[in-house]
DRENFIPA-842377 format. One record per residue: y, z, x of N, C-alpha, C in turn. Coordinates in steps of 0.1 Angstrom, whole numbers, plus 5000, padded with zeros to 4 digits. Atoms other than C-alpha are relative to their C-alpha. Layout:
BEGIN
<pt n_y="Y" n_z="Z" n_x="X" ca_y="Y" ca_z="Z" ca_x="X" c_y="Y" c_z="Z" c_x="X"/>
...
END
This chain:
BEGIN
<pt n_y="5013" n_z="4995" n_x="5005" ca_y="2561" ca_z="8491" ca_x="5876" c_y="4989" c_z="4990" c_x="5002"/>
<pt n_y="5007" n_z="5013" n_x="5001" ca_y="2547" ca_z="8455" ca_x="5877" c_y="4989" c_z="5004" c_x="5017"/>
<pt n_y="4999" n_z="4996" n_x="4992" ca_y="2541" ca_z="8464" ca_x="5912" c_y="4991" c_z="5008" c_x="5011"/>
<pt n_y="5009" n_z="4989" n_x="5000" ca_y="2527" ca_z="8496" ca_x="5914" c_y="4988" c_z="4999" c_x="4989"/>
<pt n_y="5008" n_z="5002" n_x="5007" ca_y="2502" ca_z="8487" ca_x="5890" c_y="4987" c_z="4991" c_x="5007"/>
<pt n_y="5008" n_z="5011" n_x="4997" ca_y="2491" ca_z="8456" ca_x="5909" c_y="4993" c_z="5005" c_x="5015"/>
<pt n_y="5008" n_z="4994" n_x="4988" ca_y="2487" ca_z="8477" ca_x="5943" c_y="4992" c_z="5016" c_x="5001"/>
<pt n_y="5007" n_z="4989" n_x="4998" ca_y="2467" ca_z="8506" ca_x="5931" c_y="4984" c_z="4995" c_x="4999"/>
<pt n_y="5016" n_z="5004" n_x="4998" ca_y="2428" ca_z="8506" ca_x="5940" c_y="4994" c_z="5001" c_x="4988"/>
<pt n_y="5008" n_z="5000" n_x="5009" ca_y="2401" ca_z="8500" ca_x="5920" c_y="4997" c_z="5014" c_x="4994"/>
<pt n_y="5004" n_z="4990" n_x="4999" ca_y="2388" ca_z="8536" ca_x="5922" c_y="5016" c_z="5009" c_x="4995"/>
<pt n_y="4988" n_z="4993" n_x="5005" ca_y="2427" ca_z="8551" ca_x="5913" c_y="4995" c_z="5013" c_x="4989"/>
<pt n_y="4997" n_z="4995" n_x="5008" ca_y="2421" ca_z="8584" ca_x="5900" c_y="5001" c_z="5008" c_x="4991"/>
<pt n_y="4986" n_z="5002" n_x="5012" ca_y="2449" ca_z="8591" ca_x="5879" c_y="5003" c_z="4991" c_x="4991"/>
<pt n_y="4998" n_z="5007" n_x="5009" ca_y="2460" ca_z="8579" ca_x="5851" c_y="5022" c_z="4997" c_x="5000"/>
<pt n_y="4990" n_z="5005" n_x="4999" ca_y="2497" ca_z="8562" ca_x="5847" c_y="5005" c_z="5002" c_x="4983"/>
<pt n_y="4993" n_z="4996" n_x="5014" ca_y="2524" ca_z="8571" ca_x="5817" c_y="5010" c_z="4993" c_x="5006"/>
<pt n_y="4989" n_z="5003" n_x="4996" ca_y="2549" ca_z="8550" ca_x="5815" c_y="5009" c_z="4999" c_x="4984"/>
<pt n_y="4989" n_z="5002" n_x="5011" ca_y="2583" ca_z="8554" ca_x="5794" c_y="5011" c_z="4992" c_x="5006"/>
<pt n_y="4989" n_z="5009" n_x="4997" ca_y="2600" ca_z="8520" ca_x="5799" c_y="5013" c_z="4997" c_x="4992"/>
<pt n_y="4988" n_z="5007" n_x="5009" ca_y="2634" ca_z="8511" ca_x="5787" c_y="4999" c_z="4991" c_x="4995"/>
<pt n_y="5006" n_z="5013" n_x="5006" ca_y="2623" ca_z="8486" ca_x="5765" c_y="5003" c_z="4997" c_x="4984"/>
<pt n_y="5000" n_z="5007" n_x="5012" ca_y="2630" ca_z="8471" ca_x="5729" c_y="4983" c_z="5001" c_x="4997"/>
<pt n_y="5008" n_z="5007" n_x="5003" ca_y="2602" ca_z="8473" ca_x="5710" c_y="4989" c_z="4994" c_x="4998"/>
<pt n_y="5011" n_z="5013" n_x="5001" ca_y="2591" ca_z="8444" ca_x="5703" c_y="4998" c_z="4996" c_x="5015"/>
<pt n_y="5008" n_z="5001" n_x="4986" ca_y="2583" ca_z="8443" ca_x="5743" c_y="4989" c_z="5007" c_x="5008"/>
<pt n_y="5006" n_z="4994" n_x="4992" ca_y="2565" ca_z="8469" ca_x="5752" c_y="4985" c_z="4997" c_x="4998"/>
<pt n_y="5014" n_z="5004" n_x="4998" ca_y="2528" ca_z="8459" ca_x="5743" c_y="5000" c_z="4987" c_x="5004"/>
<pt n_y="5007" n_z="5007" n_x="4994" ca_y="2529" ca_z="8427" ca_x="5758" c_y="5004" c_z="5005" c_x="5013"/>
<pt n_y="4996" n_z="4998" n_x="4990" ca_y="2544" ca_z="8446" ca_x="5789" c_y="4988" c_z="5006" c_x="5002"/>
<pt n_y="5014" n_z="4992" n_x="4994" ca_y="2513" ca_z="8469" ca_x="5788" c_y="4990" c_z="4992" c_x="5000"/>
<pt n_y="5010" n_z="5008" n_x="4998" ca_y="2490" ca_z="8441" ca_x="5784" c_y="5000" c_z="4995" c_x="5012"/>
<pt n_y="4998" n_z="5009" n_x="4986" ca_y="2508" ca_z="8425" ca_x="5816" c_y="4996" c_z="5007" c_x="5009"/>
<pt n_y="5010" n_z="4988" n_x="4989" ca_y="2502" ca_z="8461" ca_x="5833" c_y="4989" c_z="4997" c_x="5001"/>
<pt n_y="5017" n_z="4996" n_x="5004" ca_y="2467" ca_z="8458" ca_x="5821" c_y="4993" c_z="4986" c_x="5014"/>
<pt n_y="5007" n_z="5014" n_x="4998" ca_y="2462" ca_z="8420" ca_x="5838" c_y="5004" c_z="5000" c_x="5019"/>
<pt n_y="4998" n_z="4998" n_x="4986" ca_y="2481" ca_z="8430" ca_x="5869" c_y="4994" c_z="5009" c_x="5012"/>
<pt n_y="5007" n_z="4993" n_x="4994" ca_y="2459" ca_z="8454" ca_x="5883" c_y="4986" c_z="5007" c_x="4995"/>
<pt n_y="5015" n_z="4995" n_x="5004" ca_y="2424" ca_z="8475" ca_x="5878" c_y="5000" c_z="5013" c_x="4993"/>
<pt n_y="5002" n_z="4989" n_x="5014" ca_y="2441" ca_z="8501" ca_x="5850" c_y="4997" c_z="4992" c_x="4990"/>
<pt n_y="5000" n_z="5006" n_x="5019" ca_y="2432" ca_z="8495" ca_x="5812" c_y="5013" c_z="5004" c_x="5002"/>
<pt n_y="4990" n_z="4993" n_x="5004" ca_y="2464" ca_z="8497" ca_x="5800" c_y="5002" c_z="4996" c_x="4990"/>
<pt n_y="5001" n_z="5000" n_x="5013" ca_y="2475" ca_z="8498" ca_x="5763" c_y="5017" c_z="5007" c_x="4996"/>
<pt n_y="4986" n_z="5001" n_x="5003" ca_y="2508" ca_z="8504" ca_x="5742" c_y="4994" c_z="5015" c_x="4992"/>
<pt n_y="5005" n_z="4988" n_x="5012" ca_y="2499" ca_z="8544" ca_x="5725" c_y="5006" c_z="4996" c_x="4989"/>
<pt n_y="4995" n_z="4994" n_x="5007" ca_y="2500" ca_z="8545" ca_x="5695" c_y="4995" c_z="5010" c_x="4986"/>
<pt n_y="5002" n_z="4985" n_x="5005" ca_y="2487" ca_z="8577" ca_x="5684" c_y="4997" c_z="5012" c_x="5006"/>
<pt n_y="5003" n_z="4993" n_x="4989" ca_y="2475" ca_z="8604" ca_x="5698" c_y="4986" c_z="5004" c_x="5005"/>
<pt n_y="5007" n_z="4999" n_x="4994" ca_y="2448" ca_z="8606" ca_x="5721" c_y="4996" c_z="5003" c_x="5013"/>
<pt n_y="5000" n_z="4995" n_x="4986" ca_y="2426" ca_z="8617" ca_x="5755" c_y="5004" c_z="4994" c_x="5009"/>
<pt n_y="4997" n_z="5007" n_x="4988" ca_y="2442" ca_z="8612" ca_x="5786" c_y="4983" c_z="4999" c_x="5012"/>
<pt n_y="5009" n_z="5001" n_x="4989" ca_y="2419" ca_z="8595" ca_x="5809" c_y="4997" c_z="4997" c_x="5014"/>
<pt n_y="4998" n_z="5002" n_x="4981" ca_y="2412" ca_z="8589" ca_x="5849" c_y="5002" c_z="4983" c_x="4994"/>
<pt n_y="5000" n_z="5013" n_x="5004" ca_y="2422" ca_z="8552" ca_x="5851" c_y="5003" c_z="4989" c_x="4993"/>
<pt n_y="4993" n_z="5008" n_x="5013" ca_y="2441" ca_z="8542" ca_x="5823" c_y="5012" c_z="5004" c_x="5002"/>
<pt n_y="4984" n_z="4996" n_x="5004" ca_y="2476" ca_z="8537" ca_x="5813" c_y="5005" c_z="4999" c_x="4990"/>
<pt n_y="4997" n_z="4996" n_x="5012" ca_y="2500" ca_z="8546" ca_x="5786" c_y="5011" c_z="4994" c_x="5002"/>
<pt n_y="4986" n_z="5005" n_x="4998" ca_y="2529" ca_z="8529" ca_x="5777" c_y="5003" c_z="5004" c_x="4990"/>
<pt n_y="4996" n_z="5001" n_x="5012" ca_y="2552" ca_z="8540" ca_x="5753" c_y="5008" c_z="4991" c_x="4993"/>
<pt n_y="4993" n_z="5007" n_x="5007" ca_y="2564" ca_z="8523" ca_x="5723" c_y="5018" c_z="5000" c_x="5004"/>
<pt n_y="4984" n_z="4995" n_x="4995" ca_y="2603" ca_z="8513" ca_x="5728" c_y="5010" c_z="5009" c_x="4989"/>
<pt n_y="4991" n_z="4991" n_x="5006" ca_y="2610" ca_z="8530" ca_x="5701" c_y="4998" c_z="5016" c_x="4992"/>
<pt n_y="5006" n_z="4987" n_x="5000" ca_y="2591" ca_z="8562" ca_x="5704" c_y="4999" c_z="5007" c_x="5010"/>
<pt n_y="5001" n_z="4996" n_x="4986" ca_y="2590" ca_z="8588" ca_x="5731" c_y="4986" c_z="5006" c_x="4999"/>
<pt n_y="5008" n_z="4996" n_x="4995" ca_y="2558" ca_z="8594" ca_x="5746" c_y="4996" c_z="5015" c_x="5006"/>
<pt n_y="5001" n_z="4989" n_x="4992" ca_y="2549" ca_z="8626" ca_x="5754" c_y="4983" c_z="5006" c_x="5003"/>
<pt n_y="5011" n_z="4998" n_x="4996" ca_y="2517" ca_z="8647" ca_x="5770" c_y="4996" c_z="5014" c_x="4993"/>
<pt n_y="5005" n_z="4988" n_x="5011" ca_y="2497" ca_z="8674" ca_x="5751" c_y="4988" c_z="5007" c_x="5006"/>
<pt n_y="5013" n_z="4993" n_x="4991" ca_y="2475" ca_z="8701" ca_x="5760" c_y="4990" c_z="5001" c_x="4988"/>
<pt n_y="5013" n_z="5002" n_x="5010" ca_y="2439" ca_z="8695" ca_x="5740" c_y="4988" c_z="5008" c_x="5002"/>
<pt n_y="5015" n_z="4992" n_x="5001" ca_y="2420" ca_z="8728" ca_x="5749" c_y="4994" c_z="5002" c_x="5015"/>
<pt n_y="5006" n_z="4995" n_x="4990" ca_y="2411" ca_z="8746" ca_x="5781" c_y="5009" c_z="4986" c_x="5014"/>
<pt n_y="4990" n_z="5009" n_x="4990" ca_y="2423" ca_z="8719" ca_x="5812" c_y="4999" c_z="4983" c_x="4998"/>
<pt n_y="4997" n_z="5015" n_x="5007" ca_y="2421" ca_z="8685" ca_x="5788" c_y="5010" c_z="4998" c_x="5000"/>
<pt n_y="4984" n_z="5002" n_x="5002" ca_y="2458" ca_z="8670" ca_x="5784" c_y="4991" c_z="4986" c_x="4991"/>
<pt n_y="5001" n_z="5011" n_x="5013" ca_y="2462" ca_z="8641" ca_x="5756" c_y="5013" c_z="4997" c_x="5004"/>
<pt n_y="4988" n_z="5003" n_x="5004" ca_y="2491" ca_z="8619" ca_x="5748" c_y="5001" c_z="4994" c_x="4985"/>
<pt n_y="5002" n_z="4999" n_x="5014" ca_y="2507" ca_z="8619" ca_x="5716" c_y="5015" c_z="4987" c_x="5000"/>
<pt n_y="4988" n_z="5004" n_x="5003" ca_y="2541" ca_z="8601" ca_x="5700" c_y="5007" c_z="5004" c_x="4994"/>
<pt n_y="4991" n_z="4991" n_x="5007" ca_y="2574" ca_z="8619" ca_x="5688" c_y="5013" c_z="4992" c_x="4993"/>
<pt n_y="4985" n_z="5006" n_x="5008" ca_y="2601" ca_z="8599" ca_x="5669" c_y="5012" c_z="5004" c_x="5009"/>
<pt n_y="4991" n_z="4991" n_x="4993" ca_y="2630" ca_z="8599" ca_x="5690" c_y="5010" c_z="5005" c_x="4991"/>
<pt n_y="4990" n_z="4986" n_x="5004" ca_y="2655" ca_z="8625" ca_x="5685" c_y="5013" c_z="5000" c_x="5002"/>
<pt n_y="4986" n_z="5003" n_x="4986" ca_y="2687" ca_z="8632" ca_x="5704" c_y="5004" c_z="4993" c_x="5012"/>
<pt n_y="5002" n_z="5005" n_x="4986" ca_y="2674" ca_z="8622" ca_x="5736" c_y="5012" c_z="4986" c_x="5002"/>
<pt n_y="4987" n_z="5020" n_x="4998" ca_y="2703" ca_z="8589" ca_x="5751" c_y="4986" c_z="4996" c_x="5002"/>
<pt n_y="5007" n_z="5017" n_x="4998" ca_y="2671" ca_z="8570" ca_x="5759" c_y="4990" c_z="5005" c_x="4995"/>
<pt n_y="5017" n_z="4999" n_x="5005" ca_y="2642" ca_z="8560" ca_x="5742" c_y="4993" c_z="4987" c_x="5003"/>
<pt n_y="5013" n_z="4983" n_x="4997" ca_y="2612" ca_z="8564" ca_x="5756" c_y="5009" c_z="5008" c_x="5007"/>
<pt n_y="4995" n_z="4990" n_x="4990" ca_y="2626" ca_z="8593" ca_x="5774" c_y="4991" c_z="5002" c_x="5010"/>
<pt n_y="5005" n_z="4997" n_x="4984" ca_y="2617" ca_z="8597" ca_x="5809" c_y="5000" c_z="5017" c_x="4999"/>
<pt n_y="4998" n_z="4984" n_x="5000" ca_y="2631" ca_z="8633" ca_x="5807" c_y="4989" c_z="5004" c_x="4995"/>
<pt n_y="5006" n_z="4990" n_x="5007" ca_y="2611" ca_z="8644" ca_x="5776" c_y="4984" c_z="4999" c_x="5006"/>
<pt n_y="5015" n_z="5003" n_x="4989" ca_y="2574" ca_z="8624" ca_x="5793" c_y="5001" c_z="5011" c_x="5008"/>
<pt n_y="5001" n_z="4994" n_x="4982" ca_y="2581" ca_z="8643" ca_x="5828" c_y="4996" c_z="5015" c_x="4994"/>
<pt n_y="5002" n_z="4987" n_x="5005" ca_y="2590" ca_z="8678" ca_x="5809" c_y="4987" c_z="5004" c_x="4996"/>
<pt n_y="5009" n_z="4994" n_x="5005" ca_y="2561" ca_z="8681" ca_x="5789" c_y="4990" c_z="4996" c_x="5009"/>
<pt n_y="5013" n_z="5005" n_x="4992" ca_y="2535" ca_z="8663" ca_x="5815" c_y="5000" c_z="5016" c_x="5009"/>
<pt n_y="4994" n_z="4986" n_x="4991" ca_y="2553" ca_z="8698" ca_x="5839" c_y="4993" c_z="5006" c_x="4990"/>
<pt n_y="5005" n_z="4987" n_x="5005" ca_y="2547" ca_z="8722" ca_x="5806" c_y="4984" c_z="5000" c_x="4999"/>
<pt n_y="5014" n_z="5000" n_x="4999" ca_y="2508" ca_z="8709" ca_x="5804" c_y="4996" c_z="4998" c_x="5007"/>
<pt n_y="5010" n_z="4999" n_x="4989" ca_y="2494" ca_z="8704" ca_x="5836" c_y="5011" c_z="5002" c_x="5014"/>
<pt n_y="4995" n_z="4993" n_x="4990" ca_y="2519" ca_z="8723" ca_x="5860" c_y="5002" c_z="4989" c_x="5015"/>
<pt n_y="4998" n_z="5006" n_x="4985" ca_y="2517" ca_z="8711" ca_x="5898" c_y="4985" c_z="4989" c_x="5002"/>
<pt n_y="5010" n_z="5010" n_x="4996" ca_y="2489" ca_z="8685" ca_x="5891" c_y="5012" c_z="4988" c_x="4995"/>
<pt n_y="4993" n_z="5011" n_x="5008" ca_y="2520" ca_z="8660" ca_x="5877" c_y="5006" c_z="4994" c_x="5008"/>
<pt n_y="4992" n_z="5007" n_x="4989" ca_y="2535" ca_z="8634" ca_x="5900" c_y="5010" c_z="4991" c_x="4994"/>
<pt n_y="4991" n_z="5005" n_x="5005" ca_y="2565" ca_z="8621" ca_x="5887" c_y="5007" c_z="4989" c_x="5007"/>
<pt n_y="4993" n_z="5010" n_x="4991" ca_y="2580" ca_z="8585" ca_x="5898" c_y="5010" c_z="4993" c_x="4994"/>
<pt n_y="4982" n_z="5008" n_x="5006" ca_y="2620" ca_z="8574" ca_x="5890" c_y="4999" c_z="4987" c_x="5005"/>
<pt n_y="4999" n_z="5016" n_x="4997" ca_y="2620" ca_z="8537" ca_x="5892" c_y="5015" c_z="5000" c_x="4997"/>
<pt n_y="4988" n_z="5008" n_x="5005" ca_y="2652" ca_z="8514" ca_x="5891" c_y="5002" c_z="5000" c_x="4986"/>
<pt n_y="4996" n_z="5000" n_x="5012" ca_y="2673" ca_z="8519" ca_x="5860" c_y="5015" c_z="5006" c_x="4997"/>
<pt n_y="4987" n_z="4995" n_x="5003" ca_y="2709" ca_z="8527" ca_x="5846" c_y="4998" c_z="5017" c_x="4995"/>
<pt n_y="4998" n_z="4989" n_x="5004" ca_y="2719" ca_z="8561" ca_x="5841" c_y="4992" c_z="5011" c_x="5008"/>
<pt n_y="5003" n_z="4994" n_x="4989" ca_y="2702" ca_z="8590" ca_x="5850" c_y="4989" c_z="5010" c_x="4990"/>
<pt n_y="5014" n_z="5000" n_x="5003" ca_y="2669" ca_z="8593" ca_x="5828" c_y="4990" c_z="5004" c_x="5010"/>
<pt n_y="5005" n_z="5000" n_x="4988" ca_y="2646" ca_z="8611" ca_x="5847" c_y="5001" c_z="5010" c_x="5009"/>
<pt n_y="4996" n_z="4984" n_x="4998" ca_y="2669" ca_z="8641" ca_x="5862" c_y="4989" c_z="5012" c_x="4997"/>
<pt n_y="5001" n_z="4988" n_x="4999" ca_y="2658" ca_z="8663" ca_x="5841" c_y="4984" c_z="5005" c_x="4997"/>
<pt n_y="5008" n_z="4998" n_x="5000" ca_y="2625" ca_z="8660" ca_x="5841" c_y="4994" c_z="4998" c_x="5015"/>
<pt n_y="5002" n_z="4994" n_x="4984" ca_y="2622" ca_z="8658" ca_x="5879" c_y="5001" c_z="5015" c_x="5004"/>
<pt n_y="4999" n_z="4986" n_x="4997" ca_y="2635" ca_z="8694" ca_x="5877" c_y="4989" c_z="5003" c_x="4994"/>
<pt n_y="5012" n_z="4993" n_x="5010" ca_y="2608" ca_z="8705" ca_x="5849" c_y="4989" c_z="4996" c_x="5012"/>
<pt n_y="5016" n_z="5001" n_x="4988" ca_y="2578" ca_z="8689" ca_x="5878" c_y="5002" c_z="5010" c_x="5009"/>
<pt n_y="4995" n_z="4992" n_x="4988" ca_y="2597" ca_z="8705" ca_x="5904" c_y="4998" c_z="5014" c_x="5000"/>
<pt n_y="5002" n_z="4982" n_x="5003" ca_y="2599" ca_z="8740" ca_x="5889" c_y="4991" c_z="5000" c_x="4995"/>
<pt n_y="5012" n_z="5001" n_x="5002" ca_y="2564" ca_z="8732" ca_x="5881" c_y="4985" c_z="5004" c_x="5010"/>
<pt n_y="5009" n_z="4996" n_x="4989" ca_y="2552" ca_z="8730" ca_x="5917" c_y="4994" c_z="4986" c_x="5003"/>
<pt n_y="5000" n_z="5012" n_x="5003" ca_y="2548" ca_z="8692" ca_x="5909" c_y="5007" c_z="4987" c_x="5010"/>
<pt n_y="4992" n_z="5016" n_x="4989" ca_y="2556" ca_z="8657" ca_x="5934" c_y="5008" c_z="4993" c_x="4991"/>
<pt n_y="4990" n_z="5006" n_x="5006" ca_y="2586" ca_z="8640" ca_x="5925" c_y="5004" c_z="4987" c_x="5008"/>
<pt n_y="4998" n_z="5010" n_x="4996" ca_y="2589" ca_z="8605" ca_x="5940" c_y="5012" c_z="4988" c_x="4996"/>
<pt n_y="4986" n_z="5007" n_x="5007" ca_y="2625" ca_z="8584" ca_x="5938" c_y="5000" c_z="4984" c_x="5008"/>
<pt n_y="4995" n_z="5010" n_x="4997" ca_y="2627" ca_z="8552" ca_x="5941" c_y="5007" c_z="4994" c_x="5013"/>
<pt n_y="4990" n_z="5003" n_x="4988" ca_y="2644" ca_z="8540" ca_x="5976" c_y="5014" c_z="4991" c_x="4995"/>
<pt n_y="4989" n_z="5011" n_x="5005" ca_y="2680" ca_z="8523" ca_x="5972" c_y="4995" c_z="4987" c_x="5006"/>
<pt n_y="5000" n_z="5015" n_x="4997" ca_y="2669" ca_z="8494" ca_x="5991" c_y="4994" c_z="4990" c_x="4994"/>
<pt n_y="5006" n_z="5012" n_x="5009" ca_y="2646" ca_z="8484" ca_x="5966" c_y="5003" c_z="5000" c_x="4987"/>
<pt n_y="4994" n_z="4996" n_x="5012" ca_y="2660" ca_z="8498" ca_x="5934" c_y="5011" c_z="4987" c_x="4997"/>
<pt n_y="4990" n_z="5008" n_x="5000" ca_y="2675" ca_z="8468" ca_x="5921" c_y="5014" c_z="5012" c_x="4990"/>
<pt n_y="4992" n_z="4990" n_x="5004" ca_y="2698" ca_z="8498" ca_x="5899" c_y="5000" c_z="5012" c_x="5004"/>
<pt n_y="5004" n_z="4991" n_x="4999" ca_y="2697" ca_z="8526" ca_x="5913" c_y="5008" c_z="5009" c_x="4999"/>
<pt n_y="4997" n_z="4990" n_x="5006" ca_y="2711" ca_z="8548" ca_x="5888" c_y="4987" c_z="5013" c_x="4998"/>
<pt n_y="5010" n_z="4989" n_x="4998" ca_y="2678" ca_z="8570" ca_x="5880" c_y="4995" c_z="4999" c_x="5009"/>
<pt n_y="5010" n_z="4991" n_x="4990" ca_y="2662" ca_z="8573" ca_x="5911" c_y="5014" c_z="5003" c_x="5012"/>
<pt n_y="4994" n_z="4997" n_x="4992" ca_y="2694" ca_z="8577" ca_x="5930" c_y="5005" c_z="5017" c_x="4994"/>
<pt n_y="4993" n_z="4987" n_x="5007" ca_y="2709" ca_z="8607" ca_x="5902" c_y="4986" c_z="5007" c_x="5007"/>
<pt n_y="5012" n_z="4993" n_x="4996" ca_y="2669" ca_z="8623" ca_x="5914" c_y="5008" c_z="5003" c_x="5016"/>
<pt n_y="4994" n_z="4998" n_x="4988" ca_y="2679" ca_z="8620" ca_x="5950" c_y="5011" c_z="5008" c_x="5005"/>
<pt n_y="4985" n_z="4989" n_x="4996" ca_y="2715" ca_z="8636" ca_x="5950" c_y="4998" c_z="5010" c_x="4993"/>
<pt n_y="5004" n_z="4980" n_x="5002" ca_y="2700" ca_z="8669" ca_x="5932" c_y="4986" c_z="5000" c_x="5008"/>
<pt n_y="5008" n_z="4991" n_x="4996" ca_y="2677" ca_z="8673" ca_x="5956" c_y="4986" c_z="5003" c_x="4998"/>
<pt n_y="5013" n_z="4997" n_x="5003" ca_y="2650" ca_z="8668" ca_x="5939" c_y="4982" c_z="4992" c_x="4997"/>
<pt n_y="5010" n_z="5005" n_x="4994" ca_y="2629" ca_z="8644" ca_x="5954" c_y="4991" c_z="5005" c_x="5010"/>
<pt n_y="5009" n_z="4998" n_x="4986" ca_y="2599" ca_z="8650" ca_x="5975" c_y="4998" c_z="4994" c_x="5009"/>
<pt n_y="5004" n_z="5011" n_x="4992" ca_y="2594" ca_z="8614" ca_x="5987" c_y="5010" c_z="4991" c_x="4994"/>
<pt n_y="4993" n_z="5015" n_x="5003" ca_y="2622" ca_z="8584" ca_x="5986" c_y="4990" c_z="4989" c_x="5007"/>
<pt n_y="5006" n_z="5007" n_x="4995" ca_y="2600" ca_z="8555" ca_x="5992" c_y="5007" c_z="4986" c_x="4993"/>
<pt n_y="5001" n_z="5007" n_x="5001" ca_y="2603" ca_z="8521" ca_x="5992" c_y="4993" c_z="4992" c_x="4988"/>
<pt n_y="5011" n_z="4998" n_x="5009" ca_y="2588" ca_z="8504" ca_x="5959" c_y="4986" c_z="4993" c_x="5006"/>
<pt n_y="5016" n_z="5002" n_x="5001" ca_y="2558" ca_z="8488" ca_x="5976" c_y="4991" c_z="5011" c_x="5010"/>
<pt n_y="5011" n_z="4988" n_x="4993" ca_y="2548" ca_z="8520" ca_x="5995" c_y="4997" c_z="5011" c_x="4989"/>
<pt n_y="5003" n_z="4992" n_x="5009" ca_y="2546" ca_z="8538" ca_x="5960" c_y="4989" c_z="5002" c_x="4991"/>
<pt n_y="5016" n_z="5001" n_x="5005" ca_y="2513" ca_z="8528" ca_x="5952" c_y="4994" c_z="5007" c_x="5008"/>
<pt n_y="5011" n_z="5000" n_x="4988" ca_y="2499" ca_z="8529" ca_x="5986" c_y="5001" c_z="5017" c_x="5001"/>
<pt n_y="4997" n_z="4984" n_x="5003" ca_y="2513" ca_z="8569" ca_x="5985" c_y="4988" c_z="5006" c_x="4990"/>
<pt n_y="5001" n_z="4994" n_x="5011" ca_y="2503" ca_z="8577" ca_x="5950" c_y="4981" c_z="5002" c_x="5004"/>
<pt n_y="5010" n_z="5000" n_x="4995" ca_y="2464" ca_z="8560" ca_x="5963" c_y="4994" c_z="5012" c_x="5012"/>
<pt n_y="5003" n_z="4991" n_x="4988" ca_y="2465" ca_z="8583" ca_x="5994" c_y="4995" c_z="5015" c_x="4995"/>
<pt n_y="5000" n_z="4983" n_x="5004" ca_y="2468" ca_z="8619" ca_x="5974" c_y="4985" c_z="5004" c_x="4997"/>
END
């Protein structure tokens, strides 16, 4: 993520949601480090508020993040106590709801990680009409979630992680 943060343009935009596998007590100096690595604000949510061009969202590690429709074609992000979900933040529950409120404007990207976080909300973008971008194995130091994306099929783009900016910049 460090990464993609540091190679998106000044002008980027989109806005960036990230639900990292994280403790915690890590995740706001991680969004601070987003913040220092490249030309998003970035910030740790925590409540609910407008999504904007140019910012990013991190969720807390021990909250899942999710996206909210605020009235005609506004979207927001809010925070939900996790639940059942195996991982928190949930990648799944982010992806799903960013699919149920803004349809085929949602670009969804599976980074390196255990397990397979990320599935099933690649399908919710997908059957949305939504880009779905997986991680490449070559750079995936784990490539448990963006590889489980890849063998259903439900990638649009396997990329390499430093062409995942330069992509995301092009659209």
């Amino acid at each position: 993520m460090l990464d993609i943060a540091a190679r998106l343009p000044e002008r980027f935009p989109g806005a960036l949601l990230v639900a990292q596998h994280m403790p915690e007590t890590f995740t706001r100096t991680f969004a601070e480090r987003l913040g220092r690595k490249g030309p998003l604000r970035f910030a740790e949510v925590d409540g609910p508020e407008a999504l904007e061009e140019r910012r990013g969202y991190v969720s807390p590690g021990n909250q899942c993040l999710i996206v909210t429709a605020r009235g005609g074609s506004d979207l927001g992000v809010a925070l939900r106590p996790a639940g059942n979900e195996r991982y928190v933040p949930s990648g799944d529950l982010l992806m799903k709801t960013a699919a149920e409120c803004a349809g085929p404007r949602v670009i969804g990207v599976v980074l390196t990680g255990m397990g397979d976080d990320g599935l099933a909300g690649a399908k919710a973008i997908r059957d949305a009409g939504g880009i779905v971008i997986a991680e490449s194995e070559q750079t995936a130091v784990v490539n448990g979630m963006p590889g489980a994306v890849v063998r259903a099929g439900l990638a649009t783009h396997v990329l390499p992680l430093p062409e995942i900016a330069t992509f995301l910049a092009a659209l």
